[in-house]
Kinemage of the C-alpha trace (Angstrom):
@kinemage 1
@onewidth
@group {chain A} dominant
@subgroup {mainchain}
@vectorlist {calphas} color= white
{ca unk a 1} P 0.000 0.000 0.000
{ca unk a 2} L 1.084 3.408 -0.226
{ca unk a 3} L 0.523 6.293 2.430
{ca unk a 4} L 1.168 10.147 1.681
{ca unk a 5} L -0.351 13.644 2.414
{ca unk a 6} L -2.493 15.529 -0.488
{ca unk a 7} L -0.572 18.256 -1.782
{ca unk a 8} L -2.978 20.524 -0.444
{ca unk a 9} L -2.053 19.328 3.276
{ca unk a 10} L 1.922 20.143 2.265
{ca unk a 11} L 0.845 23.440 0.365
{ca unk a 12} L -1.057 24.760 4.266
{ca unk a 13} L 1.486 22.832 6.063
{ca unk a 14} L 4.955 22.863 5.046
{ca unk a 15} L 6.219 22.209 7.884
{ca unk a 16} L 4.708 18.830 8.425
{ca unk a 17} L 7.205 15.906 9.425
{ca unk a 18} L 5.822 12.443 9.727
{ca unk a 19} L 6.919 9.007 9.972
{ca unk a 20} L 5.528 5.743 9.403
{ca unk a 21} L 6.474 2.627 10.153
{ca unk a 22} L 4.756 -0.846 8.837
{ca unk a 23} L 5.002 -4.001 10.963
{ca unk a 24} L 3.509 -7.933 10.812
{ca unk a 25} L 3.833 -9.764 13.669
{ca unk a 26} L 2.057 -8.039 16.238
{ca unk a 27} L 0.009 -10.088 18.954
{ca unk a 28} L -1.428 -9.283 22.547
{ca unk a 29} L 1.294 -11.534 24.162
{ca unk a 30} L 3.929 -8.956 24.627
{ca unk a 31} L 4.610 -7.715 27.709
{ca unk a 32} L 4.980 -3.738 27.603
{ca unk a 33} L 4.938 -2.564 31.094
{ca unk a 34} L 8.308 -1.553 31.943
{ca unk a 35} L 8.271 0.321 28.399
{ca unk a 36} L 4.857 1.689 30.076
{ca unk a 37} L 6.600 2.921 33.009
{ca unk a 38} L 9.620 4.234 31.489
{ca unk a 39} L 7.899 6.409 28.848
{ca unk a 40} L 5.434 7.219 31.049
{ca unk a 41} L 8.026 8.898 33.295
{ca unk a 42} L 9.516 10.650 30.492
{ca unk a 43} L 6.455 12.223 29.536
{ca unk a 44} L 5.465 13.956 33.383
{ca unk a 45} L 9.072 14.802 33.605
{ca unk a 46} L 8.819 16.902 30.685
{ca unk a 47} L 5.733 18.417 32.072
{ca unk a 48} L 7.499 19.387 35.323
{ca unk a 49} L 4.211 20.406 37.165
{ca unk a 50} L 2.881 22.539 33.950
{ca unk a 51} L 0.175 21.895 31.666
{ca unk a 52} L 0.723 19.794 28.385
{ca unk a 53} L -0.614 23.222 26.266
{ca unk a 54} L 2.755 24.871 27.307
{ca unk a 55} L 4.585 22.211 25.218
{ca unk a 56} L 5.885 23.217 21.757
{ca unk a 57} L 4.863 20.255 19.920
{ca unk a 58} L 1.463 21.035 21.442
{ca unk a 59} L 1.186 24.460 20.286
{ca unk a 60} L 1.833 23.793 17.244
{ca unk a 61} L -1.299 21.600 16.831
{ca unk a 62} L -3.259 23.654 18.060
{ca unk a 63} L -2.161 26.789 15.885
{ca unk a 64} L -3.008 24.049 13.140
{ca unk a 65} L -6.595 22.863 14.482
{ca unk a 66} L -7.459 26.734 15.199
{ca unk a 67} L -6.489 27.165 11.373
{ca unk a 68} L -8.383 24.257 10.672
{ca unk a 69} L -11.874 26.322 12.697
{ca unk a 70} L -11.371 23.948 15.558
{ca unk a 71} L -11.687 25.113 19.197
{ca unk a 72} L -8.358 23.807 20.609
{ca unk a 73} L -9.886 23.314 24.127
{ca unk a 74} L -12.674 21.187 22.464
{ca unk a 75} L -10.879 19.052 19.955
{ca unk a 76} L -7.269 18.136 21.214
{ca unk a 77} L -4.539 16.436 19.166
{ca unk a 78} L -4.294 12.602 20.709
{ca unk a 79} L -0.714 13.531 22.453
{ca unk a 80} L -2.365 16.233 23.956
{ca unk a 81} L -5.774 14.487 25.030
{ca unk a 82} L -2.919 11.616 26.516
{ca unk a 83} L -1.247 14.093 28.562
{ca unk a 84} L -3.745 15.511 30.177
{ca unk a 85} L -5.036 12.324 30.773
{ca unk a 86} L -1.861 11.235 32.510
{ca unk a 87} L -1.726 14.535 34.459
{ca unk a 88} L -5.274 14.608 35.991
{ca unk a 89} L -5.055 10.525 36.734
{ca unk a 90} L -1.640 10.044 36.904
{ca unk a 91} L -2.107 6.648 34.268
{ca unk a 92} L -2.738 6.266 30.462
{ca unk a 93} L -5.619 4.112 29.472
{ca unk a 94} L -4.731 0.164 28.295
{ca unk a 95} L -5.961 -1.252 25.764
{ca unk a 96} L -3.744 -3.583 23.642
{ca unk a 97} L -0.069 -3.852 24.394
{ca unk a 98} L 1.175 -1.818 20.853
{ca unk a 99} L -1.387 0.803 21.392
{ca unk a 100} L -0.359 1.097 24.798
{ca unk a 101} L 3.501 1.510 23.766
{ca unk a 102} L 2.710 3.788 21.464
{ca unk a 103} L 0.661 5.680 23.585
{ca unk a 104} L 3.159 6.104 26.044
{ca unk a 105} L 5.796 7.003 23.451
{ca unk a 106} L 3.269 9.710 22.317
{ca unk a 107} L 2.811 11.140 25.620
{ca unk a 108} L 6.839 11.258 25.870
{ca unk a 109} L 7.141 12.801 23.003
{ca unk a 110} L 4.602 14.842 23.115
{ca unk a 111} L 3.646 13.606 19.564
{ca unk a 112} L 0.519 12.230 18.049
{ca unk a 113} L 1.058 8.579 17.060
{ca unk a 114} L -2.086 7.059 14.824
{ca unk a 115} L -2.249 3.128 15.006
{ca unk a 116} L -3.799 1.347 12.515
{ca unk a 117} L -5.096 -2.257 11.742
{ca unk a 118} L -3.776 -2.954 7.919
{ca unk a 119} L -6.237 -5.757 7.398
{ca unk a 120} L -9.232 -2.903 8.091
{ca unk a 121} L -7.607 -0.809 5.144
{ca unk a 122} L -8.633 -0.660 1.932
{ca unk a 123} L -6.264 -0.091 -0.555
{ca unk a 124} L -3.969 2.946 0.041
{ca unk a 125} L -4.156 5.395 2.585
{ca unk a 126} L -3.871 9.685 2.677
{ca unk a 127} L -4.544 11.998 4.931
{ca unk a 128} L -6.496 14.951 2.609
{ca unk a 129} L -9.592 16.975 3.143
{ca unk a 130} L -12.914 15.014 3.181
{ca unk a 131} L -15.727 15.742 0.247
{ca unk a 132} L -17.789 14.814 3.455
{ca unk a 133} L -19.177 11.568 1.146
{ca unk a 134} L -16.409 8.928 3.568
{ca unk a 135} L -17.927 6.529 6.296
{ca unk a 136} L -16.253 6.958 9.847
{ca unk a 137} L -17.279 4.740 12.605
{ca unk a 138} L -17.220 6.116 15.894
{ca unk a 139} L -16.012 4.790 19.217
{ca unk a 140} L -19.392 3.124 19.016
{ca unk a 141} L -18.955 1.761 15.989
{ca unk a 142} L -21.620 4.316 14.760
{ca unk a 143} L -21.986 5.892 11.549
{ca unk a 144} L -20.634 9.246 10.753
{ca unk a 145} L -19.551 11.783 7.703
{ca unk a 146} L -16.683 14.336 8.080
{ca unk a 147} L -17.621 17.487 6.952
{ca unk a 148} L -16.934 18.473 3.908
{ca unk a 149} L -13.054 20.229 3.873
{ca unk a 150} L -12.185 18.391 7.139
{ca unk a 151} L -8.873 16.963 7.485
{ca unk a 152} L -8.873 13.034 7.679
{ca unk a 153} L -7.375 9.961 6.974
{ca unk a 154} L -8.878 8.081 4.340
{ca unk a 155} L -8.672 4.203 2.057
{ca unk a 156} L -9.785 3.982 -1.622
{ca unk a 157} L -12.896 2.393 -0.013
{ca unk a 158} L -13.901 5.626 1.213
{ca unk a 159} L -13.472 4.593 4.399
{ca unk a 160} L -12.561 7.476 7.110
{ca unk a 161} L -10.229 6.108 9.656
{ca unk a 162} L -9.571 9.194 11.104
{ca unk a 163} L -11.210 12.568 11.806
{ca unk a 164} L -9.982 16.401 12.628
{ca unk a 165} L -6.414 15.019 11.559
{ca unk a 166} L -4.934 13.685 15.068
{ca unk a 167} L -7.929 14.691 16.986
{ca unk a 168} L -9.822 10.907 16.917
{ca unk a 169} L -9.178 7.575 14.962
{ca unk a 170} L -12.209 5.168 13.271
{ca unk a 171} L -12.760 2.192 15.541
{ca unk a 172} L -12.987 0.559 11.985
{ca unk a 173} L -9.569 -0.205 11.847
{ca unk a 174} L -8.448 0.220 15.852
{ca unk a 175} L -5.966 -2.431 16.738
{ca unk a 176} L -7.867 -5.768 18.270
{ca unk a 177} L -6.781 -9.039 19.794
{ca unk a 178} L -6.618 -10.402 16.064
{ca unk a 179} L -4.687 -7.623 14.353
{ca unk a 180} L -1.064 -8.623 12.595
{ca unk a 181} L 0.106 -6.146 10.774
{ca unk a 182} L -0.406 -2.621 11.164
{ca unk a 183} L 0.854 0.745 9.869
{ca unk a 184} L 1.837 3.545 12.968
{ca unk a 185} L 2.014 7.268 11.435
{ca unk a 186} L 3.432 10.243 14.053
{ca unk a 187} L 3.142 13.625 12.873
{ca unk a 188} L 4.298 16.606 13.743
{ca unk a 189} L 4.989 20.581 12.999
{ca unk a 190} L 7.176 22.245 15.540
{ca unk a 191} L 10.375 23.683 14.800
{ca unk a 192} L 12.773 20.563 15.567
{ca unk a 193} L 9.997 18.038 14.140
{ca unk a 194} L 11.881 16.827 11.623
{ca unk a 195} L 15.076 15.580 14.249
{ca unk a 196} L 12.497 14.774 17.198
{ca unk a 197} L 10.329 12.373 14.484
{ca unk a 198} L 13.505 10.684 13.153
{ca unk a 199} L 14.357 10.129 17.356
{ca unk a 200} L 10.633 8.779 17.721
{ca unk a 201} L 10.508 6.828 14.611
{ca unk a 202} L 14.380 5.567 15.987
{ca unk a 203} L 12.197 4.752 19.871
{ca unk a 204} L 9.432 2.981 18.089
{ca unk a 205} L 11.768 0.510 15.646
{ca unk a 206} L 13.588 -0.511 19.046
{ca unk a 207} L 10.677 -1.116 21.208
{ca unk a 208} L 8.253 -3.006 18.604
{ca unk a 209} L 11.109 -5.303 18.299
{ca unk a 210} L 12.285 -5.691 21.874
{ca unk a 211} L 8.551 -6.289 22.763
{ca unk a 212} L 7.554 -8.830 19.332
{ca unk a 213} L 11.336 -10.136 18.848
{ca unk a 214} L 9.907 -11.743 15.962
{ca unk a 215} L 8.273 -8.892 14.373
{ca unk a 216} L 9.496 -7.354 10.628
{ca unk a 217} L 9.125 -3.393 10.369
{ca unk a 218} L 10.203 -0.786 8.155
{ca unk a 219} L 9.771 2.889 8.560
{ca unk a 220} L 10.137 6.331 6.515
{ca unk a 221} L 9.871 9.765 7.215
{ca unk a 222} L 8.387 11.930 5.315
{ca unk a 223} L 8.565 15.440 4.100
{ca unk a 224} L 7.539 17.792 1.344
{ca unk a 225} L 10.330 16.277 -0.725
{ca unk a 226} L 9.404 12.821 -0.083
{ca unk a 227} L 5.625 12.670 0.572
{ca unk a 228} L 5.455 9.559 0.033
{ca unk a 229} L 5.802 5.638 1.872
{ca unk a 230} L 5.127 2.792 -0.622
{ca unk a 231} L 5.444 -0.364 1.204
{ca unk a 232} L 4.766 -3.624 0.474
{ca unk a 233} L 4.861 -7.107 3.029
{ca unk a 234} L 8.247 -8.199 1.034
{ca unk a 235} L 9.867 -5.330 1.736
């Protein structure tokens, strides 16, 4: 399959850095938890006492989701929803051992890390503004439409597998007890994305592996000058 941003996403974001990583092999029977606890640390030790808004990586979300008409206090990028989450209960929510490292590295990184299950994808995958005609099941597994211009992630099924950009993934394709393979995409737009991505992208390779020793993966990053991943199970 092959994931990239529209051009119109680079054109009103030039700044974008993401990276992606594909990896097969993935069951619940890894043990995570002193990954958990050491990312977890990371994270409130970056906080320091503050708030997750005074972050840099944050900011620059939400100078994108304000761009975007989005009330930053009402929609939240998902490192910023994670933060908060660990600051007001002290714990990040588990759910499935690879969702639950790469929540942690998120909140550590203060980066939003998208997690997706490649059997639930249709085809190829970009993140582009919605014609508001794409299918997005909710955390309910309810129906919905993006509006029309809003920034999601999106198959050649028409399938929306994420909405408002980094603000809430489809339970369509949310990682499950059965899931193999799966694609992970961080993002971000601060002013040392582009070194702080390549560092993530570095964390994730390391700890997929040490947790699923028998795990393949490959990762990219991309930029404006190389939008795009094409990956396929042989490579």
């Amino acid at each position: 399959m092959v994931f990239s941003h529209s051009d119109d996403i680079w054109t009103q974001c030039p700044e974008l850095v993401a990276g992606v990583l594909f990896a097969r092999g993935i069951n619940t029977r890894a043990s995570v938890s002193a990954q958990l606890a050491r990312f977890s640390a990371t994270a409130e030790a970056r906080m320091n006492g503050g708030i997750e808004s005074a972050l840099p990586e944050v900011q620059a979300w939400r100078r994108v989701f304000a761009k975007m008409g989005l009330q930053p206090t009402k929609y939240r990028c998902a490192s910023e929803a994670l933060l908060r989450r660990l600051r007001k209960e002290n714990a990040l929510p588990r759910l499935h051992p690879l969702v639950d490292l790469c929540n942690a590295i998120s909140a550590a990184f203060a980066i939003p890390i998208a997690v997706f299950d490649l059997s639930k994808v249709t085809g190829d995958m970009q993140v582009r503004h919605a014609t508001g005609s794409e299918s997005y099941h909710n955390s309910s597994g309810q129906l919905e439409h993006p509006e029309p211009q809003e920034v999601i992630y999106t198959d050649q099924g028409g399938n929306a597998h994420a909405r408002r950009w980094t603000n809430r993934q489809s339970s369509l394709s949310a990682v499950s007890a059965g899931t193999h393979s799966v694609m992970i995409v961080a993002e971000a737009l601060h002013e040392s994305a582009h070194e702080d991505i390549r560092t993530l992208l570095a964390a994730l390779m390391q700890e997929v592996a040490l947790a699923w020793p028998a795990s393949a993966s490959k990762a990219r990053l991309l930029t404006r000058a190389a939008p795009r991943f094409d990956y396929t199970p042989a490579d």
